[in-house]
N, C-alpha and C positions, 0 to 999 in steps of 0.2 A: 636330464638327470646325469650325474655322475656317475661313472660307472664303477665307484665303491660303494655308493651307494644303491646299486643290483641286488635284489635279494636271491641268493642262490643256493641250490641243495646242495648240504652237506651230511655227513655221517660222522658220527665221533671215531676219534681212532681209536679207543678203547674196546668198541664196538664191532666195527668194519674187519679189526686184526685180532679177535678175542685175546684180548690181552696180553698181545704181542704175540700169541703163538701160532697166527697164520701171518704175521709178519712176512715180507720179501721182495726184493729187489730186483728190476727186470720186468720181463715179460712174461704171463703166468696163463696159460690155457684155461678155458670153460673148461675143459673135460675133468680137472682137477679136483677133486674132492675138496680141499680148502676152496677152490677156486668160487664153486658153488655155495658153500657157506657166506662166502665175502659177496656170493651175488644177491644171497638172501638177505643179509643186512641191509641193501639199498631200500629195502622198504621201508626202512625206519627213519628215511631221511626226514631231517629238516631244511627251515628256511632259512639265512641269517643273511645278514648286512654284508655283503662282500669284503668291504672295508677292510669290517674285522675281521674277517676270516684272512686274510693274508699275509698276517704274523703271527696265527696261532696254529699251532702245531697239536694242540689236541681235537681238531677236526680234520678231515679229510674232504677237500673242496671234489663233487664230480663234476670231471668233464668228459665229454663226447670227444672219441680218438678215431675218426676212419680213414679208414686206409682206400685207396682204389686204384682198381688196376683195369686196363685196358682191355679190348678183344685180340692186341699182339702181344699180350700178358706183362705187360710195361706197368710200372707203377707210379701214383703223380708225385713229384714233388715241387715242393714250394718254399719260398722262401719268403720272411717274415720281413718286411719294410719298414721302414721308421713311421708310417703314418698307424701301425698296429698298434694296440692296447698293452700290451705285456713287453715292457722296454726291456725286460732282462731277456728274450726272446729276439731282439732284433738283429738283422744279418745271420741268422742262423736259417738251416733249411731242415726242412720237416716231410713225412710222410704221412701225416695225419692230418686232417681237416676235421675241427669241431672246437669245443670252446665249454663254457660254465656252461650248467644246467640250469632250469629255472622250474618251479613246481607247473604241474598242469592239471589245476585243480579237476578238468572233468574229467580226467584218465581214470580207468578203472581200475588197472593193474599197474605196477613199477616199470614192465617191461613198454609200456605205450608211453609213460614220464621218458624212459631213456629216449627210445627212438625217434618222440617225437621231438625234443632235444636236439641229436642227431641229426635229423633232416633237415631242422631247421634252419643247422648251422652250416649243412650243403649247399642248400637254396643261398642262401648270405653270401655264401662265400667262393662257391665254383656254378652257381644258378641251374642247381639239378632241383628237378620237380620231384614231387610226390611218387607219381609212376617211377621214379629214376632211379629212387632207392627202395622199391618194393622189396626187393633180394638182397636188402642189408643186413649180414650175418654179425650178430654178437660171436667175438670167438675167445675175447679173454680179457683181463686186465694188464695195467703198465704199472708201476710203482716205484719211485727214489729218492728212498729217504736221507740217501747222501748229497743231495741238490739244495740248492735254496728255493729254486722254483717248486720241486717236486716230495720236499716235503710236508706241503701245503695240500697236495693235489695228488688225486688217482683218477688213472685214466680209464673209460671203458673203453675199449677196442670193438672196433667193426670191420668189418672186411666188404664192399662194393665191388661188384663188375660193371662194370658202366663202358656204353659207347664213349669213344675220344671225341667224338665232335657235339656231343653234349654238355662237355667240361669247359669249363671258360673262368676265369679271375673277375668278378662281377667289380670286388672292389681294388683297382690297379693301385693304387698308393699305399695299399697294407700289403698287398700279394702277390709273386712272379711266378706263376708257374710253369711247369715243364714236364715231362714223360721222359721217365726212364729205365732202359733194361737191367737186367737182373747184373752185368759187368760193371754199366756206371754206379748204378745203384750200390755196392759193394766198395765199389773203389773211391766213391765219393768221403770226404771228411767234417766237410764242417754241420755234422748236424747237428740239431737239439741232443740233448739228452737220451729222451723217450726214444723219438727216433730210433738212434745208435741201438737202444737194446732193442727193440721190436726187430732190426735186421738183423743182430745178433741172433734172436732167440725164432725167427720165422724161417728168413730168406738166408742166411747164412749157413743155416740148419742142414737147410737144403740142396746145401752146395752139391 
């Protein structure tokens, strides 16, 4: 199957930003009162054709954003290969592991759709199990509506502690990754988008 033709959850954006008035760009805390509205709306998601969702701008495509940081408080990052799915993405490097949601008809709640999501696209993609991300913390969303890529798309944010030697690039031709501290981390430039504002708005924060 082609991977436009994935059916994946999305939220209208009329919807997700009540009408533009929790609109916003960056990085945006769960603690947030808007934050929380826009997380209530994820239940409303629907399914559609990937396809089309990728030149329309009155949905909001979810995807799964985690972050993970080590036991020497290092953070992974990765870089996006030419064998990856999202060619406006390539050569770019990322601190986030995950991707499109997909519904999960026997979830009972929105929050087991997200994470199981989430995990899925860990196991795919750095080969953590189930136990690995027990202690995966929602902690906010990403949003940029001034992208081409990211006006398509809103990210849920996760935050992971994970052993380093449980982490690994299952698939080498999409993914390079590497661990690093809170200097390179900062000092580095070419990242996505998202990226950029999650260190902006976490690790920069916290300089």
């Amino acid at each position: 199957m082609s991977k436009f033709d994935e059916m994946i959850t999305v939220v209208p954006r009329k919807l997700i930003f009540k009408d533009e008035a929790y609109q916003f760009d960056g990085f945006k805390s769960i603690q947030d009162e808007e934050t929380k509205y826009i997380y209530e709306t994820i239940s409303q998601f629907e399914t559609k054709r990937r396809g089309d969702m990728e030149e329309d701008p009155s949905y909001k495509q979810l995807i799964s954003y985690c972050i993970l940081e080590n036991e020497d408080d290092e953070v992974l990052v990765y870089e996006r290969l030419t064998g990856g799915g999202e060619s406006r993405l390539h050569g770019l490097s990322s601190i986030g592991v995950g991707g499109h949601m997909n519904d999960v008809p026997e979830a009972v709640t929105v929050e087991e759709v997200i994470r199981e999501n989430a995990a899925r696209e860990l196991e795919e993609e750095v080969g953590l199990n189930k136990q690995d991300v027990a202690n995966m913390e929602l902690i906010g969303f990403i949003n940029d509506d001034q992208d081409e890529v990211g006006k398509v798309h809103i990210g849920v944010v996760f935050k992971l502690k994970v052993n380093k030697s449980s982490v690994e690039a299952v698939e080498t031709d999409t993914l390079k990754i590497k661990w690093a501290d809170q200097t390179e981390l900062l000092n580095h430039k070419n990242y996505e988008t998202w990226s950029s504002l999650i260190i902006d708005g976490i690790y920069r924060r916290g300089e």
